[in-house]
DSSP file (Angstrom, degrees, kcal/mol; ACC not computed):
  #  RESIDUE AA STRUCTURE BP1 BP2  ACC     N-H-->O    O-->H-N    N-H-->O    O-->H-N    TCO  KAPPA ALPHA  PHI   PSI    X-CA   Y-CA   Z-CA
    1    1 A X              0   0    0      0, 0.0    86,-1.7     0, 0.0     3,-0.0   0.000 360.0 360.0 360.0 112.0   90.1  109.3   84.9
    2    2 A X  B     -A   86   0A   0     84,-0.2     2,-0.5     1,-0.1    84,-0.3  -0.176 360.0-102.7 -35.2 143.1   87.6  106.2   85.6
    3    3 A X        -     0   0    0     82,-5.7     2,-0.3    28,-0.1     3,-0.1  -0.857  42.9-178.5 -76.5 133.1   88.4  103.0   83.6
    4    4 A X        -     0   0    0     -2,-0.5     4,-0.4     1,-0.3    28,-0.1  -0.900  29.9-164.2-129.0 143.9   86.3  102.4   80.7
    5    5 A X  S >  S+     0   0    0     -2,-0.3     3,-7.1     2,-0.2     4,-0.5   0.920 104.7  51.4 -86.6 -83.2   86.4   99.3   78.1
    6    6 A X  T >> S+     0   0    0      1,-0.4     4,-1.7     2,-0.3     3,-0.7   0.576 105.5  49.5 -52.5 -53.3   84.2  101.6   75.9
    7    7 A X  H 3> S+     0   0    0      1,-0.2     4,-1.7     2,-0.2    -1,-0.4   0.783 115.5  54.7 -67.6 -19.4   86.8  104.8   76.2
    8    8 A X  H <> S+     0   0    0     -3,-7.1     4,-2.2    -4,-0.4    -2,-0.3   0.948 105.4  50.2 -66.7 -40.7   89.5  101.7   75.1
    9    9 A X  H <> S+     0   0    0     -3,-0.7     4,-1.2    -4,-0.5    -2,-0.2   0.772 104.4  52.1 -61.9 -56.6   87.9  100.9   72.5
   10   10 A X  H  X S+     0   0    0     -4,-1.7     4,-3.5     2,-0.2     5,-0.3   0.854 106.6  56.9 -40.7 -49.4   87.5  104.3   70.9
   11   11 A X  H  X S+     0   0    0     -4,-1.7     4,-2.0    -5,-0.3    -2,-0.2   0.959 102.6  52.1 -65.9 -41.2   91.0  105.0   71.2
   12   12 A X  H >< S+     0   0    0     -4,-2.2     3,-1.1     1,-0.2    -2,-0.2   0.921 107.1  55.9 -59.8 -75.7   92.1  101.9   69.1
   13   13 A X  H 3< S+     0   0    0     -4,-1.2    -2,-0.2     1,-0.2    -1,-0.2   0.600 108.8  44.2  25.0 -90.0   89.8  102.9   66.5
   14   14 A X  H 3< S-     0   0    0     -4,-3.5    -1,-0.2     2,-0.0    -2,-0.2   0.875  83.6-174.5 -64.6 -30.8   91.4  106.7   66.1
   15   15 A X    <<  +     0   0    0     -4,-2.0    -3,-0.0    -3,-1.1    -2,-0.0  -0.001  44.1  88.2  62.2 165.2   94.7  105.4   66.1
   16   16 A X        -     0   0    0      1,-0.2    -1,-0.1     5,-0.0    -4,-0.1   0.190  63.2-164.6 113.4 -26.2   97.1  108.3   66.0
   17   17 A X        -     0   0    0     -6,-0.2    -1,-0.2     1,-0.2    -6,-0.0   0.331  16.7-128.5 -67.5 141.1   97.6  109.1   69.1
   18   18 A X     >  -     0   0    0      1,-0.1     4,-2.4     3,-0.1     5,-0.2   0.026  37.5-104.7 -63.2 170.0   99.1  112.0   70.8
   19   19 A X  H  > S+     0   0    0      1,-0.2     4,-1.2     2,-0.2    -1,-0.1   0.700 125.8  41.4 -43.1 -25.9  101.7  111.8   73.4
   20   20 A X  H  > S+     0   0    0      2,-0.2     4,-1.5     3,-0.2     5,-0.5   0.763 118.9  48.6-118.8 -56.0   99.0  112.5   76.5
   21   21 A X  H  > S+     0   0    0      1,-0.2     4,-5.3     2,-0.2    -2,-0.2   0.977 111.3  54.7 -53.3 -70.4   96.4  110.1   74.5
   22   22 A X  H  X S+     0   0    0     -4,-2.4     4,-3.0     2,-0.2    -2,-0.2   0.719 110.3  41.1   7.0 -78.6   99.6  107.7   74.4
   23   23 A X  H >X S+     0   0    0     -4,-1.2     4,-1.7     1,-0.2     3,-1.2   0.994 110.1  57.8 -62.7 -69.0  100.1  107.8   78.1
   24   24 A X  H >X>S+     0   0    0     -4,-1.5     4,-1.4     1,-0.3     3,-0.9   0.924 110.0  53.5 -20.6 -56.9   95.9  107.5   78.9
   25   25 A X  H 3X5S+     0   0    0     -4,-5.3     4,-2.7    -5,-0.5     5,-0.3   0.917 104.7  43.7 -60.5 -40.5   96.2  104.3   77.0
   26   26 A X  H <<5S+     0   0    0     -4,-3.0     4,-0.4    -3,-1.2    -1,-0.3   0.665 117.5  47.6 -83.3  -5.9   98.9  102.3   78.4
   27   27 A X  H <X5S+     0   0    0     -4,-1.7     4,-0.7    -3,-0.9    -1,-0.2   0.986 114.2  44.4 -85.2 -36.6   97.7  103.1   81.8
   28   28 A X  H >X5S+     0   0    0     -4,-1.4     4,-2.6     1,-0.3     3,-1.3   0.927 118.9  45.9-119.4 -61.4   93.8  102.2   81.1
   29   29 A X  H 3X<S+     0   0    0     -4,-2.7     4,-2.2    -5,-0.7    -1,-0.3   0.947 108.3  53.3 -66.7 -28.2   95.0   99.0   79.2
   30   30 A X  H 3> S+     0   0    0     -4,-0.4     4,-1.0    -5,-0.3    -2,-0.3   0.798 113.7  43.8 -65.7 -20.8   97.4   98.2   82.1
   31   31 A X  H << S+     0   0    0     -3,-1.3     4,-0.3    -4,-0.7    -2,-0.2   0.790 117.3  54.6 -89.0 -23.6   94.0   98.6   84.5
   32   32 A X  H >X S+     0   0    0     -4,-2.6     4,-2.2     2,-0.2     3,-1.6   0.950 102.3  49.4 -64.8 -66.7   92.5   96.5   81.6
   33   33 A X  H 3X S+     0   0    0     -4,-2.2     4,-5.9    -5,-0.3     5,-0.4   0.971 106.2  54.5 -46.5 -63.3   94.7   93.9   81.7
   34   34 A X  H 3<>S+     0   0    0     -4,-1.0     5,-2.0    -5,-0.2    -1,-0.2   0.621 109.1  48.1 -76.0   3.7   94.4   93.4   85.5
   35   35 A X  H X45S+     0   0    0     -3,-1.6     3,-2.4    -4,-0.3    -2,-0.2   0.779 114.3  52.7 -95.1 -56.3   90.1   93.0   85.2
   36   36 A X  H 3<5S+     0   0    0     -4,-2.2    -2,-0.2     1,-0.3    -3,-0.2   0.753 111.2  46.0 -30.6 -43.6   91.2   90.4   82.2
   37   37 A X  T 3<5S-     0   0    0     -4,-5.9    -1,-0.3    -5,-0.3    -3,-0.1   0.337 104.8-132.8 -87.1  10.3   93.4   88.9   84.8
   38   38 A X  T < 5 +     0   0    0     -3,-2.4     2,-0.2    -5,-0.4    -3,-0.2   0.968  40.4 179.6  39.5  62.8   90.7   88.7   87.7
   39   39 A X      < -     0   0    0     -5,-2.0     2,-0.4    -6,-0.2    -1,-0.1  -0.667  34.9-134.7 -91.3 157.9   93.7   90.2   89.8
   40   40 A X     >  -     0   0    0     -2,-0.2     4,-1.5     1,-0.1    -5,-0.0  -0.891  33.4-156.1-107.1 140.5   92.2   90.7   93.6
   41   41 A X  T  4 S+     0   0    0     -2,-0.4    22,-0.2     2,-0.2    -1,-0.1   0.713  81.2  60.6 -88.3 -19.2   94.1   94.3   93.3
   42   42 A X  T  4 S+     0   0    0      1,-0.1    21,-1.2    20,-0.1    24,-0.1   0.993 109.5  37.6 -49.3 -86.2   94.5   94.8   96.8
   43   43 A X  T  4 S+     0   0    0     19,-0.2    -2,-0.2    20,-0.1    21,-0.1   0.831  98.8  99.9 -53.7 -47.0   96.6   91.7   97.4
   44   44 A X     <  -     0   0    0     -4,-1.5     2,-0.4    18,-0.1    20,-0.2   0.569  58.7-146.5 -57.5-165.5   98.7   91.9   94.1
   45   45 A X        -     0   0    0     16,-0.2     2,-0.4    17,-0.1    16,-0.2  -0.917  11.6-167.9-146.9 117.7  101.9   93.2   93.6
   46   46 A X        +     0   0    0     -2,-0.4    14,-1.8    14,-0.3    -2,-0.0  -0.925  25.2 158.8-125.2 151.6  103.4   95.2   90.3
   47   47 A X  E     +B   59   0B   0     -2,-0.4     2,-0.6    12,-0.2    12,-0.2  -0.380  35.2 149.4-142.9  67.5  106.8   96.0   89.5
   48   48 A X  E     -B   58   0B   0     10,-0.8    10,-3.8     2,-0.0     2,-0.4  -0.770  25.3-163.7-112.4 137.2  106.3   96.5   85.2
   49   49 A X  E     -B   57   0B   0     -2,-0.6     2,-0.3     8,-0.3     8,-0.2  -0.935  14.6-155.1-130.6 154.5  108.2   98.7   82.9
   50   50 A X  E     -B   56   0B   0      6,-4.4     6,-0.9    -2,-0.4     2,-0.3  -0.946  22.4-166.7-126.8 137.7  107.3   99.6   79.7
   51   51 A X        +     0   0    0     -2,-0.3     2,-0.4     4,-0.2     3,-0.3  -0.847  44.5  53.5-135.2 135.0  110.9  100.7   77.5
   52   52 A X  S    S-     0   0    0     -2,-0.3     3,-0.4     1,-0.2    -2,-0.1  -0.971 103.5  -7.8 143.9-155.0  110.9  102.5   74.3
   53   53 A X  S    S+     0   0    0     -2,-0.4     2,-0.4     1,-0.2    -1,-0.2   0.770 138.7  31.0  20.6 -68.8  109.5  105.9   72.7
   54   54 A X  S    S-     0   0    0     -3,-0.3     2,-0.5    19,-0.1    -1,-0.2  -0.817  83.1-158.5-152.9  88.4  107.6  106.2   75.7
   55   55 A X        +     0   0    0     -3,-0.4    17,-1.1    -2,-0.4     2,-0.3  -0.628  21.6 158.6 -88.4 105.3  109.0  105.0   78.8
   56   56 A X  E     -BC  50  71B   0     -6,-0.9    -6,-4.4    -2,-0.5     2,-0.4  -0.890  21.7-149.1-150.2 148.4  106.5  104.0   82.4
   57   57 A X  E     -BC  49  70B   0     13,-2.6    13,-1.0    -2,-0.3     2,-0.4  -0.945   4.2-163.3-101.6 122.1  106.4  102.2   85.3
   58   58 A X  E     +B   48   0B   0    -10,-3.8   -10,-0.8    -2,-0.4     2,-0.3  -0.906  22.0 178.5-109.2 156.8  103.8  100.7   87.2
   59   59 A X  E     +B   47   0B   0     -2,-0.4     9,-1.5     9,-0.3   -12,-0.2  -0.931   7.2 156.7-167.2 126.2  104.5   99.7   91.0
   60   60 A X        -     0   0    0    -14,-1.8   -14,-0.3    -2,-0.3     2,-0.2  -0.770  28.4-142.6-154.9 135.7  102.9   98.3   93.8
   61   61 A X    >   -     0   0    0    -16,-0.2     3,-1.3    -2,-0.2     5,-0.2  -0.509  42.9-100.9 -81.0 133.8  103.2   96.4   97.0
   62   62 A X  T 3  S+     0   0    0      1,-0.2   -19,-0.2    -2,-0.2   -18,-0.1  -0.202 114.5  33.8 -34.8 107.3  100.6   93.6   98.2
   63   63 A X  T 3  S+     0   0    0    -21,-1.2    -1,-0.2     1,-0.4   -19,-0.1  -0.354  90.2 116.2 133.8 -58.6   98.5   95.8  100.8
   64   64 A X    <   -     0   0    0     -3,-1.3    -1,-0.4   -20,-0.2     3,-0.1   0.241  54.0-153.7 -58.0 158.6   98.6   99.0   99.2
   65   65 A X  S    S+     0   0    0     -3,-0.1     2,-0.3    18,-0.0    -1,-0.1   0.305  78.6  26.6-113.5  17.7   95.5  100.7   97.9
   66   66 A X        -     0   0    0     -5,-0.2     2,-0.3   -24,-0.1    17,-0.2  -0.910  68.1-154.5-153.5 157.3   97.1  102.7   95.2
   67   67 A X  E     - D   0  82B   0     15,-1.1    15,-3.4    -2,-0.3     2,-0.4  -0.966  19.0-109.5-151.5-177.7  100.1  102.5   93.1
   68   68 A X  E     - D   0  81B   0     -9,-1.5     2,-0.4    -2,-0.3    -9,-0.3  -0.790  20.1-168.9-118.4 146.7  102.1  104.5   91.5
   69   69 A X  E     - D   0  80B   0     11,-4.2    11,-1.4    -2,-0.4     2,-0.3  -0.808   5.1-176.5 -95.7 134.9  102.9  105.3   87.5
   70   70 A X  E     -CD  57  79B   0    -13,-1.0   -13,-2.6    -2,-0.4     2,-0.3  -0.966   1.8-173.3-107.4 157.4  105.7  107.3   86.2
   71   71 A X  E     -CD  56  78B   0      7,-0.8     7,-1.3    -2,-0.3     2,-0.4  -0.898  13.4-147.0-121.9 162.3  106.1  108.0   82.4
   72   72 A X  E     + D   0  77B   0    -17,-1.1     2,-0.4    -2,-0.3   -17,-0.3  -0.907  19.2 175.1-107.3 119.7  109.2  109.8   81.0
   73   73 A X  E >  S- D   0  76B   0      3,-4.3     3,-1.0    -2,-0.4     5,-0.1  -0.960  77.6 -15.9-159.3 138.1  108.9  112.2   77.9
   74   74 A X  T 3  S-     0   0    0     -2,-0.4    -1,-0.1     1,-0.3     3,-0.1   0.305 122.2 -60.7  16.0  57.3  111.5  113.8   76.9
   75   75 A X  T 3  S+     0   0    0      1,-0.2     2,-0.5     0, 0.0    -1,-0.3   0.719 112.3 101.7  39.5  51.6  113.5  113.2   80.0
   76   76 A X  E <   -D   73   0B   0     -3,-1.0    -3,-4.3     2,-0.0     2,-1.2  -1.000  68.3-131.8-140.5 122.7  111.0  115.0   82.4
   77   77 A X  E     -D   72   0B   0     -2,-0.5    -5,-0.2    -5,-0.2     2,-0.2  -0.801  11.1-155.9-117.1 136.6  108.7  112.5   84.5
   78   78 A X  E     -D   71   0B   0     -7,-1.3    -7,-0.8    -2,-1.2     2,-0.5  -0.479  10.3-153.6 -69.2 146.9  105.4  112.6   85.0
   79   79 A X  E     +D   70   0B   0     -9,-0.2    11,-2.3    -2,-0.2    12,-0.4  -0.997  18.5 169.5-135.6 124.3  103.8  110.8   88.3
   80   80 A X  E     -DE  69  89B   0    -11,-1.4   -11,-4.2    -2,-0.5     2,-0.2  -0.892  23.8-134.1-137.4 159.1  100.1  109.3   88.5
   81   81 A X  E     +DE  68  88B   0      7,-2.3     7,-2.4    -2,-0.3     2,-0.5  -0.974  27.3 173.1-132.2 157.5   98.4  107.3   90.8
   82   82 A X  E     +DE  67  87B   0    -15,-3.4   -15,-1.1     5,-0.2     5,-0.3  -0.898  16.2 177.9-132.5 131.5   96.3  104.5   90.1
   83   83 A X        -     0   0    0      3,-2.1   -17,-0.1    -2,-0.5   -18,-0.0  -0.270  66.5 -68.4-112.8-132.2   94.2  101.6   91.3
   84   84 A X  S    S+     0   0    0     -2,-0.1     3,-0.1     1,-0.1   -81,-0.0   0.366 129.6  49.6-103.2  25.7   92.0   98.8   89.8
   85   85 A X  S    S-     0   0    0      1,-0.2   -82,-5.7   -83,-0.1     2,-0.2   0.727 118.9 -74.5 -92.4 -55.9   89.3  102.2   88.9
   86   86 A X  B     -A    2   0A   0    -84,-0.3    -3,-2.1   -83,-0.0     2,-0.4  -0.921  45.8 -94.2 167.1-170.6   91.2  104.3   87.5
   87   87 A X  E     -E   82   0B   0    -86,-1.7     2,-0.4    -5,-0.3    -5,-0.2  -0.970  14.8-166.3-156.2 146.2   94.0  106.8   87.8
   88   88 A X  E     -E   81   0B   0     -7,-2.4    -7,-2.3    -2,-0.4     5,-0.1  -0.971  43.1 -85.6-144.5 148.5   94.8  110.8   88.2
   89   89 A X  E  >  -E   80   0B   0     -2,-0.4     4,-1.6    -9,-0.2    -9,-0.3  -0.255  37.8-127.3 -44.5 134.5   98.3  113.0   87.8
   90   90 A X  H >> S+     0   0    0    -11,-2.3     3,-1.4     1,-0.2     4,-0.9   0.974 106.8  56.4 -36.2 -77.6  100.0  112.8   91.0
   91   91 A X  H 3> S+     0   0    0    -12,-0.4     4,-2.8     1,-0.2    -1,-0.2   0.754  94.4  57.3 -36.2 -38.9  100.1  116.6   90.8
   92   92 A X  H 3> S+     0   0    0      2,-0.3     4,-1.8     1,-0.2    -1,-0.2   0.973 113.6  44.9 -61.9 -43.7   96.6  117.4   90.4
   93   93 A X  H <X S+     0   0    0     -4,-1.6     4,-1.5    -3,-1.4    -1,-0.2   0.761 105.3  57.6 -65.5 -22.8   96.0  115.4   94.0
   94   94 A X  H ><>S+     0   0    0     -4,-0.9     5,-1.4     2,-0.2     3,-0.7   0.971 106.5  54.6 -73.5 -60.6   98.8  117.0   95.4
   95   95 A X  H ><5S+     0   0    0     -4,-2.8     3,-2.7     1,-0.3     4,-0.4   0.839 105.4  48.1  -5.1 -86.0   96.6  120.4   94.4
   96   96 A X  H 3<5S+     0   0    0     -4,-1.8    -1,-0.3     1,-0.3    -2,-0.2   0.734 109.6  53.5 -48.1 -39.9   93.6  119.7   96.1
   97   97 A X  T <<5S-     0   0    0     -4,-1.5    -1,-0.3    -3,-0.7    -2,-0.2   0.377 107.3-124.3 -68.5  -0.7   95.7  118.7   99.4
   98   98 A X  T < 5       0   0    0     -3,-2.7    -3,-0.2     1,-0.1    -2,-0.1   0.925 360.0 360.0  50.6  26.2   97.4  122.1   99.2
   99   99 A X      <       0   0    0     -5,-1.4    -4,-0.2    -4,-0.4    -1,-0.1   0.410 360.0 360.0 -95.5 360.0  100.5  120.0   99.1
C-alpha cells in the first residue's frame, strides 16, 4: 500500500476502526511521521515499539532499503515490509517470489 496523507486523513474521520484498518494506520502514520520529520530514510535507523491492545514494531538499520514491521493480535504475528513509500504483508512478497 502507497503512502497517502489523503487516505490518513479519511481514516481519522471514520473513526472506528477495525483491527486490519488499526494496523494500516499505525504503519501509514509511522511513514507519516518520518516525511514530518524530513528523515533521509535511507540513512536512518528505527528500533520503535508500539505496546498495548495492539502491539508492533518497526526496525531498521542505517543502509537498509526496507524495514521490517511486526504486529501481534491475538498472539499470532503478522510481518510487513516497509519503506519511506509505503509498505506490503511480508507474505504476499514472499508469494510472488514463490518463497
Amino acid at each position: 500500500m502507497k503512502y497517502s496523507e489523503i487516505d490518513m486523513k479519511k481514516m481519522l474521520k471514520a473513526g472506528g476502526l477495525n483491527l486490519e484498518d488499526q494496523i494500516k494506520f499505525n504503519i501509514l502514520n509511522f511513514i507519516r511521521t518520518i516525511h514530518l520529520n524530513k528523515l533521509d530514510f535511507i540513512e536512518s535507523s528505527f528500533g520503535t515499539e508500539f505496546y498495548g491492545d495492539l502491539p508492533m514494531t518497526f526496525k531498521k538499520n542505517p543502509g537498509q532499503v526496507m524495514g521490517l514491521i511486526t504486529a501481534t493480535i491475538n498472539g499470532e504475528v503478522q510481518k510487513y515490509i516497509f519503506n519511506d513509500r509505503g509498505y506490503e504483508p511480508l507474505e504476499e512478497i514472499l508469494e510472488l517470489w514463490n518463497l
